[in-house]
MARDOSE-492502 format. One record per residue: residue in three letters; z negated, x negated, y negated of N, C-alpha, C in turn. Coordinates in steps of 0.1 Angstrom, whole numbers, plus 5000, padded with zeros to 4 digits. Example, Ala and Ser with C-alpha at 12.3 -4.5 7.8 and 13.67 -1.06 7.14 Angstrom:
BEGIN
ALA492248685057492248775045492248685033/SER492948725022492948635011492148715000/
This chain:
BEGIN
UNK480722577872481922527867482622637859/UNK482722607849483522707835485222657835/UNK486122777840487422757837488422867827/UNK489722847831490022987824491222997829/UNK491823137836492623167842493623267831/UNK494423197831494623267816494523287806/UNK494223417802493123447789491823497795/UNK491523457806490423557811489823387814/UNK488023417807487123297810486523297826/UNK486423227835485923267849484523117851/UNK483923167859482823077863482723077879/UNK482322957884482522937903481122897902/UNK480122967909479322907916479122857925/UNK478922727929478722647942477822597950/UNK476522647943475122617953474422767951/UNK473122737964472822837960471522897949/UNK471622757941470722757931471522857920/UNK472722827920473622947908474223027917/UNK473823037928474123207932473523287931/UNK471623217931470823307924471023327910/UNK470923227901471123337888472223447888/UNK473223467894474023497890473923687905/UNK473223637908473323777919472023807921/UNK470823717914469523797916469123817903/UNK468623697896467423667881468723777873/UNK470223777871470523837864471923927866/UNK471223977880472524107883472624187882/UNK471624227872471924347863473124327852/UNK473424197849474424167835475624137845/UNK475624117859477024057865477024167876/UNK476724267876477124407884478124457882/UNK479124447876480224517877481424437884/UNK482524477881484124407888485024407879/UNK485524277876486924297868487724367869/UNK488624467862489724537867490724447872/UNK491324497886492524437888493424517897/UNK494824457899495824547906495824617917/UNK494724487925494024557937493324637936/UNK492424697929491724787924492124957921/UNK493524917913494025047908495025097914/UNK495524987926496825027934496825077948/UNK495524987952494925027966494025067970/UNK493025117958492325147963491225267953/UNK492825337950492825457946491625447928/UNK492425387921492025327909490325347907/UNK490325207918488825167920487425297921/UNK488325367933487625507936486725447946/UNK486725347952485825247964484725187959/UNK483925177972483025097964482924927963/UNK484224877971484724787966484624717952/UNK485824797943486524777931485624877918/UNK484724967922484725067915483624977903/UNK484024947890483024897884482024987882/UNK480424887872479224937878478925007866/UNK478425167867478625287861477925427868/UNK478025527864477425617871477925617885/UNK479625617884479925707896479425557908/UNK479825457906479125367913477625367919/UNK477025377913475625427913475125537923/UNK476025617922476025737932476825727943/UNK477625647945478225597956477325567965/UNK477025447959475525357969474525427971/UNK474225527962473225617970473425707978/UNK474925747978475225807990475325738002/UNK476025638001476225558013475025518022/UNK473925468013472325408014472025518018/UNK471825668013470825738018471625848027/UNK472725858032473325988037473925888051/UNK474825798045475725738054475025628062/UNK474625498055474025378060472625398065/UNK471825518063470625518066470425478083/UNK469025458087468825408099468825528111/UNK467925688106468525778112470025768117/UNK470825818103472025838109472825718118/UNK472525618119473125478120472725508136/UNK471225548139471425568153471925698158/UNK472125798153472925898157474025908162/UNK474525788156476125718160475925638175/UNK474925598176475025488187475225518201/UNK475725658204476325688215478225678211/UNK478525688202479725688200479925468199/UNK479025378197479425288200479025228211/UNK478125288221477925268233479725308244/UNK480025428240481325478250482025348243/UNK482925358231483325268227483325138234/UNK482325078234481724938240482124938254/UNK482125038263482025048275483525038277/UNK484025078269486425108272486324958265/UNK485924898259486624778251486124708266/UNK484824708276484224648285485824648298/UNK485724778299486424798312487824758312/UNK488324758299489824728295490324538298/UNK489124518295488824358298488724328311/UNK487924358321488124388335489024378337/UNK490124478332491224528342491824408342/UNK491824278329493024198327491924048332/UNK490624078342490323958344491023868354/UNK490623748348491823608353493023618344/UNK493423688339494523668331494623628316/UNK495423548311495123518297495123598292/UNK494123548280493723738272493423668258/UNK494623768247494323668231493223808229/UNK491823738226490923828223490523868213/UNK491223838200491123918186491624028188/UNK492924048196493624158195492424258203/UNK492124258214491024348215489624368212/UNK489424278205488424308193488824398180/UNK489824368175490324418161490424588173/UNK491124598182491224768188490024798188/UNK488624748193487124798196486724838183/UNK486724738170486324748163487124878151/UNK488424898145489124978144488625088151/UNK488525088167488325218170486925288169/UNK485825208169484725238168484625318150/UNK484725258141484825288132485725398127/UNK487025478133487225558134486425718139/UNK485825658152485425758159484125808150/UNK482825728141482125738133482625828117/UNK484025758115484125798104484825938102/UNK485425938110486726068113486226158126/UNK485526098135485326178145486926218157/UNK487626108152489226118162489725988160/UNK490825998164491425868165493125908157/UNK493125928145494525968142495325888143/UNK495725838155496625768157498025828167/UNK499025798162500425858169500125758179/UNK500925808191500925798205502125698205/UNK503625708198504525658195505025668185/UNK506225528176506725598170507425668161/UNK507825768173508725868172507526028165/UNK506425998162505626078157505325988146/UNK506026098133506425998123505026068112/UNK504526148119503126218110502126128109/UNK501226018118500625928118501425798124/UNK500325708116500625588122500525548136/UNK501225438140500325388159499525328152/UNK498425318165497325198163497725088157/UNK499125018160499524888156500224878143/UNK500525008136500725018124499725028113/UNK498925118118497925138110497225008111/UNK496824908121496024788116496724688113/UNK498024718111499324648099498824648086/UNK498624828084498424838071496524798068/UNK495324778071494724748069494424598065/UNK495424498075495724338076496624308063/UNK497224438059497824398044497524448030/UNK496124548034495424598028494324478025/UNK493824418032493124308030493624218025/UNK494724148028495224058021495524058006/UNK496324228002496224207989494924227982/UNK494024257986493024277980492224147973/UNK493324017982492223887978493823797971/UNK494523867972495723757965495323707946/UNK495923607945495823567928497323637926/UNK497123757913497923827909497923797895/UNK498923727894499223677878499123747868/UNK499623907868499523997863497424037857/UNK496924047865495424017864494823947857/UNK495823817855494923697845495623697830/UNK496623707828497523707820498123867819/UNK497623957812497824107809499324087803/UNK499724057799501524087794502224037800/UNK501923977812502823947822502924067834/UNK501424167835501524257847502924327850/UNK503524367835504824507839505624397843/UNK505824317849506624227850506624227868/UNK505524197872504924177888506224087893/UNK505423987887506623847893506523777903/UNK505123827911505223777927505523937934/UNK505324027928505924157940504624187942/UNK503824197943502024257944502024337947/UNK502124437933502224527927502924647936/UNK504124607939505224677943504624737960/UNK504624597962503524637979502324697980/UNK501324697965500424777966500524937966/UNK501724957959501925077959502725177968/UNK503325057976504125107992502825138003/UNK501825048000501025048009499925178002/UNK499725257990499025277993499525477993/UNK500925477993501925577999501725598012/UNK501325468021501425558034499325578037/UNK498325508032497625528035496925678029/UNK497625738015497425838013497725908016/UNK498825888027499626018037498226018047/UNK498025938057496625918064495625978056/UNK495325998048493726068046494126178041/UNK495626258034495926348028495226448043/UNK496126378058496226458072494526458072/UNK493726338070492126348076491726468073/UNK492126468055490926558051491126708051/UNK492326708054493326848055492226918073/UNK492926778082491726858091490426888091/UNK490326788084488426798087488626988076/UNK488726978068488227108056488927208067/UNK489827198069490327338083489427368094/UNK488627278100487527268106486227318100/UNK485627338088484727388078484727478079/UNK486227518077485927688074486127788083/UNK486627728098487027798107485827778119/UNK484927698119483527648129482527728122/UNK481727838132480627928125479627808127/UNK478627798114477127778113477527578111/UNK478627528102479027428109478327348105/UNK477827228114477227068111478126988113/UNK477526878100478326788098478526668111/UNK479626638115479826518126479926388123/UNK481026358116481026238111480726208097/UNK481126068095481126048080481926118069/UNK482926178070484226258061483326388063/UNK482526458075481426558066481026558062/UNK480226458061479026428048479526418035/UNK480726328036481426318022481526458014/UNK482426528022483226628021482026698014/UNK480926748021479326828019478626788007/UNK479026638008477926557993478926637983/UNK479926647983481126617970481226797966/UNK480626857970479927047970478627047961/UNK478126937965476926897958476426977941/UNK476027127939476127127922475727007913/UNK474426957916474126867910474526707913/UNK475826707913476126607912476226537897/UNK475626417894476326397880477926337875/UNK478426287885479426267890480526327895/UNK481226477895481826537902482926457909/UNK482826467920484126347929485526437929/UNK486526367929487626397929488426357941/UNK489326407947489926427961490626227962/UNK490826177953491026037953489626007950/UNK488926007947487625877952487225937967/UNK486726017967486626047987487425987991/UNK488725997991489725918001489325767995/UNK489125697983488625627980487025517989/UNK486125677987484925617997485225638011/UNK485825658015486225728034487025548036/UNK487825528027488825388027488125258028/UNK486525258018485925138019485225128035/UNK484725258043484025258053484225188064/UNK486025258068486725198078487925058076/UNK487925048068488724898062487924788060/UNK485924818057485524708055485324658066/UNK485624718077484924628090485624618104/UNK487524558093488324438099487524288099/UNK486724308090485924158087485624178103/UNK484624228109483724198119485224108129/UNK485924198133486324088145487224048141/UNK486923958128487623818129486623768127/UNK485423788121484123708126483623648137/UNK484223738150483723738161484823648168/UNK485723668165487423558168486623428166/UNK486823388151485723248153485223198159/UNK483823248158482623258164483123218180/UNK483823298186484123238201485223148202/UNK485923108190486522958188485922888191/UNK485022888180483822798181483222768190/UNK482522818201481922848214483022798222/UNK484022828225484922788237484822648235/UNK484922568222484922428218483622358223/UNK482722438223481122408228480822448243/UNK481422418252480822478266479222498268/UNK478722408261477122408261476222538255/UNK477322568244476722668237476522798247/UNK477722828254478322958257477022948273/UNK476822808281476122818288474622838282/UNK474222818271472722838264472722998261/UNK473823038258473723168255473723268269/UNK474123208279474123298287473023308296/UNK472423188296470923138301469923248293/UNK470323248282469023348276469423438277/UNK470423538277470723668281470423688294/UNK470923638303470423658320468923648319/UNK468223578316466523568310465823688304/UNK466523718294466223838285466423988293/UNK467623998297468324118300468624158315/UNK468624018321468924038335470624068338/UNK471023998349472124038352472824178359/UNK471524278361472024388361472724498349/UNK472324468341472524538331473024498316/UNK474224588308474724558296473724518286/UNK473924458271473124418262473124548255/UNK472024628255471424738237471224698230/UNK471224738219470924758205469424708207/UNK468824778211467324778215467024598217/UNK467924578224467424418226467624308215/UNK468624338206469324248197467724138197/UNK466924218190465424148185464924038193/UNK465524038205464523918213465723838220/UNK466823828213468223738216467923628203/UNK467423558203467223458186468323328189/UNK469023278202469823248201471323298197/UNK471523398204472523458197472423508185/UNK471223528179471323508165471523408155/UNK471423318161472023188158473423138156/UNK473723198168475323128166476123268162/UNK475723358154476323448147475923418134/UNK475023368132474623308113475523168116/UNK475223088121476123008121477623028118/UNK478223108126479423158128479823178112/UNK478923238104479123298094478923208085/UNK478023058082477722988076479322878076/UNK480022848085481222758086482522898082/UNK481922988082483523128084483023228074/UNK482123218065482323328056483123458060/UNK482723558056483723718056485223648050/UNK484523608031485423578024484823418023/UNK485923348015485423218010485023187998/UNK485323317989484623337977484323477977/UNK483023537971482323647973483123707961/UNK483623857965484523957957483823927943/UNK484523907930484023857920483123947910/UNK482323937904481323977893481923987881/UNK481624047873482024077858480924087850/UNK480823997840479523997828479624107820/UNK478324207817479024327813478024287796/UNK477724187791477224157780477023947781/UNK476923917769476623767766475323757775/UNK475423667781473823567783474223437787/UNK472723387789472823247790471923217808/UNK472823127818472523167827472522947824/UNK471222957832470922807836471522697824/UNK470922787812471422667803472522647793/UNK473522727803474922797801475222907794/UNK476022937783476123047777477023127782/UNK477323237786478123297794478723357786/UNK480323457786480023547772480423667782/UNK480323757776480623947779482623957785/UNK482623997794484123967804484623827806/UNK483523787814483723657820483923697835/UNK484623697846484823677859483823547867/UNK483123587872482423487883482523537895/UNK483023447900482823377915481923317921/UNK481423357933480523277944481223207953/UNK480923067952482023027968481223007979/UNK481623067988479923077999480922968009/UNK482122968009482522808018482022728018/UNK481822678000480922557995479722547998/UNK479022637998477622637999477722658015/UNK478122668027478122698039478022528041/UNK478722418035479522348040478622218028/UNK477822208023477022178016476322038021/UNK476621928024475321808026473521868023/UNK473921868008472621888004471521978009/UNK472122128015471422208021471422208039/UNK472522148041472622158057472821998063/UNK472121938074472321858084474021908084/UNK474521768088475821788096476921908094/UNK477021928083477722068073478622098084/UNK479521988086481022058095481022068107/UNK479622028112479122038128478922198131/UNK479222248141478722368147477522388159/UNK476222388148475022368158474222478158/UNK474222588161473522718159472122678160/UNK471622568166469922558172469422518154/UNK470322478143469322478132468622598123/UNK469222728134469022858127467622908134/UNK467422838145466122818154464922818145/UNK465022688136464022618132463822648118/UNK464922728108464922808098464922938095/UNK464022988087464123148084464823178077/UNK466223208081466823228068467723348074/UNK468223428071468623588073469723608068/UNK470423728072472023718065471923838056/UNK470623908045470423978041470823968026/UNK471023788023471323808007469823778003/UNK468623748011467523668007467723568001/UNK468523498013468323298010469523268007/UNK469723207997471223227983472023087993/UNK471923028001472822958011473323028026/UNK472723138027474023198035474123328035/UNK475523358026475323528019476623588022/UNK476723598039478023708045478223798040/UNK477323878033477523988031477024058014/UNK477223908008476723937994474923967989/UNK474923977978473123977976473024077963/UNK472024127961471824177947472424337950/UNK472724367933473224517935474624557945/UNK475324477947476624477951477024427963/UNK475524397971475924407984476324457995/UNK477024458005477424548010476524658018/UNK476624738016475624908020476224858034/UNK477124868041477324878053477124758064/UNK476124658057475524528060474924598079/UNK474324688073473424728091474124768102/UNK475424838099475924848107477024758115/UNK477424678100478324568105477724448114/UNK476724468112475524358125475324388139/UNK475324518136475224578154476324578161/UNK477824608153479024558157478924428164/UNK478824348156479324178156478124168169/UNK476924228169475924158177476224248193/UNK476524348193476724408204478224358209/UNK479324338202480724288208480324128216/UNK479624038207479323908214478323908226/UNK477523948223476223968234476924018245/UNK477724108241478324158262479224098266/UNK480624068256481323908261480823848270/UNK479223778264479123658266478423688281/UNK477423778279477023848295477823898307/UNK478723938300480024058312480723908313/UNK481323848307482623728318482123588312/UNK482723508324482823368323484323318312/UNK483723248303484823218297485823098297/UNK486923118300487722988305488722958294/UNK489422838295490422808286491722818291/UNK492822838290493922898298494522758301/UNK495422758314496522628312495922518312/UNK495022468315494522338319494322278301/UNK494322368291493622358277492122278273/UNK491922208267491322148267490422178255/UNK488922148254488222258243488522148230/UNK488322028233488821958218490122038211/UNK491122038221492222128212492722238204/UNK491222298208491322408197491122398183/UNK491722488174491722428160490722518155/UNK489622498144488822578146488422588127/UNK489622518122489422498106489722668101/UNK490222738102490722858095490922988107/UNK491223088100491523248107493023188113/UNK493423098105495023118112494923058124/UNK494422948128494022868137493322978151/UNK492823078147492223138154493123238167/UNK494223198169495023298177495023178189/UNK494323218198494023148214493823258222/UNK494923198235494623278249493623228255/UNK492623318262491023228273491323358283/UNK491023268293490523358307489423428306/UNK489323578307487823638306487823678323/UNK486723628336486423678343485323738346/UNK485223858356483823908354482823848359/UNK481923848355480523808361479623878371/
């Protein structure tokens, strides 16, 4: 579908026959990102790998991320820091068993905190506050929940360029409040981390803001980084993976609505794992039901409902279609989630069809792409799986899950994120 948003031509893809042209046969011509306000306001003028269109310094991002940050070594190096993690999100739940518990909120803390401890190696979080040098926990994932949001708003300014100095919904104004205090936050990160460098004999790198810090020393960089794109790439790390637990929010929407489900899943974990003991990493591999109702989860709930957009960086002709050079395309992965054509019972929530299909959340099979496909996928795809797979797996092992108030599972609403704020009884098992 060819529209036009302004002066700017845009294209929606809605199956996953035009998701592949457009993110495999020819994503070398749709690799880049349209400039937009989001881009230049929050996210340190597309110093992320988000926003950052596709170019050298781009190029070298992903190879840093791919080969320094995301790699499989380091990815298990970390896995004692999401084991403790896992174990305080475990015990914290305990404490409040039998009692109603809205469990995004302590998801969004596990997950927030985990990805802190990886990336920063601390928790810069004020205690109160009356400690006006960092944020609290509950401010800072203020500013991340409004960091995300502007990042996906329609900014009129964007489509229509002589209307931007105008900022006639206010965007603008908030992007630049918001990205005042998160540059105050990494100004403190990076101030400690480099005080730490030079004052630790023989020093090894700990977290991810080492490595950064150490790549960006690099002589042969062809790219010399600048103190805003680090705080740039440090921003995409721990902000991309607010997604996870609202993926996981759903996901046990969904499940509470299904009693059958949550009892199939726990049938095969007690099978698999035994009820002596937590779910590993190590096990994910031979859980293929709970691999199910996490593609699932993702096939009705998308990250996004349309995949962060593409920019044509030359004319072609894609299925027939002539495209031309700064065209905006869109993938709608709602539509294709939700699809007759490709799915039995589209609006049904049945994990057992992911049984009987090989289909992967890698950006292989162009009908279910959580995490995008092609050059511009997300590098932090591996880690955000072990997240989502290790938070559900022990849920679902560690407590029985109840509905609070004599609640009934039809009544939960299970259409949207907003719908997603429900109290459930977690007791232990």
């Amino acid at each position: 579908m060819q529209l036009k948003f302004g002066s700017s031509p845009v294209v929606v893809a809605s199956s996953p026959e035009m998701a592949k042209e457009f993110l495999q046969t020819h994503d070398n011509i749709f690799a880049s990102r349209p400039t937009t306000a989001a881009g230049k306001y929050a996210s340190y003028n597309c110093s992320d790998l988000t926003w950052a269109p596709y170019g050298p310094f781009w190029r070298q991002a992903r190879k840093l991320y791919l080969t320094q940050i995301f790699n499989p070594k380091r990815l298990d190096s970390f896995e004692s820091i999401r084991i403790e993690e896992r174990r305080a999100f475990i015990s914290s739940l305990y404490a409040l068993s039998g009692k109603p518990v809205v469990i995004r909120d302590h998801l969004t803390r596990l997950t927030l905190s985990t990805a802190s401890q990886m990336v920063l190696s601390n928790k810069y979080f004020a205690q109160s506050e009356g400690a006006r040098s960092l944020p609290t926990f509950e401010e800072f994932q203020e500013m991340i929940d409004t960091w995300c949001l502007l990042s996906g708003v329609f900014n009129i300014g964007d489509w229509i360029p002589w209307l931007d100095r105008f900022d006639l919904q206010g965007y603008v104004k908030q992007m630049k409040a918001l990205h005042k205090k998160f540059d105050r936050f990494h100004n403190h990160v990076l101030d400690a981390h480099q005080a730490r460098r030079k004052t630790e004999r023989d020093f090894i790198p700990k977290d991810m803001v080492d490595i950064l810090l150490q790549y960006a020393e690099d002589p042969d960089l062809q790219v010399k980084l600048t103190s805003d794109q680090i705080k740039g790439l440090i921003q995409f790390v721990i902000y991309n993976y607010s997604y996870t637990s609202l993926a996981l929010d759903l996901g046990s929407n969904r499940l509470l609505k299904h009693p059958r489900l949550i009892r199939k899943a726990t049938e095969e974990l007690d099978r698999v794992i035994g009820r002596d003991k937590w779910v590993e990493e190590a096990d994910f591999s031979k859980l293929p039901f709970l691999e199910a109702i996490i593609k699932e989860t993702f096939r009705l709930h998308p990250p996004a409902t349309l995949l962060l957009p593409r920019y044509a960086l030359e004319d072609c002709t894609v299925a027939g279609s002539n495209i031309a050079k700064g065209t905006t395309v869109f993938i709608n992965t709602w539509s294709i989630g939700r699809n007759s054509k490709y799915w039995d019972s589209p609006e049904e929530f049945i994990p057992e069809r992911f049984l009987e299909k090989d289909i992967d959340m890698k950006g292989q099979n162009f009908v279910l792409l959580p995490f995008g496909s092609g050059r511009r996928r997300c590098p932090g795809y591996n880690l955000g799986i072990k997240l989502i797979r290790s938070m559900l797996a022990n849920l679902l092992h560690g407590f029985n899950w109840k509905l609070p108030h004599g609640m009934k599972p039809e009544e939960i609403c299970d259409r949207s994120s907003a719908c997603a704020i429900i109290k459930l009884n977690l007791i232990a098992s």
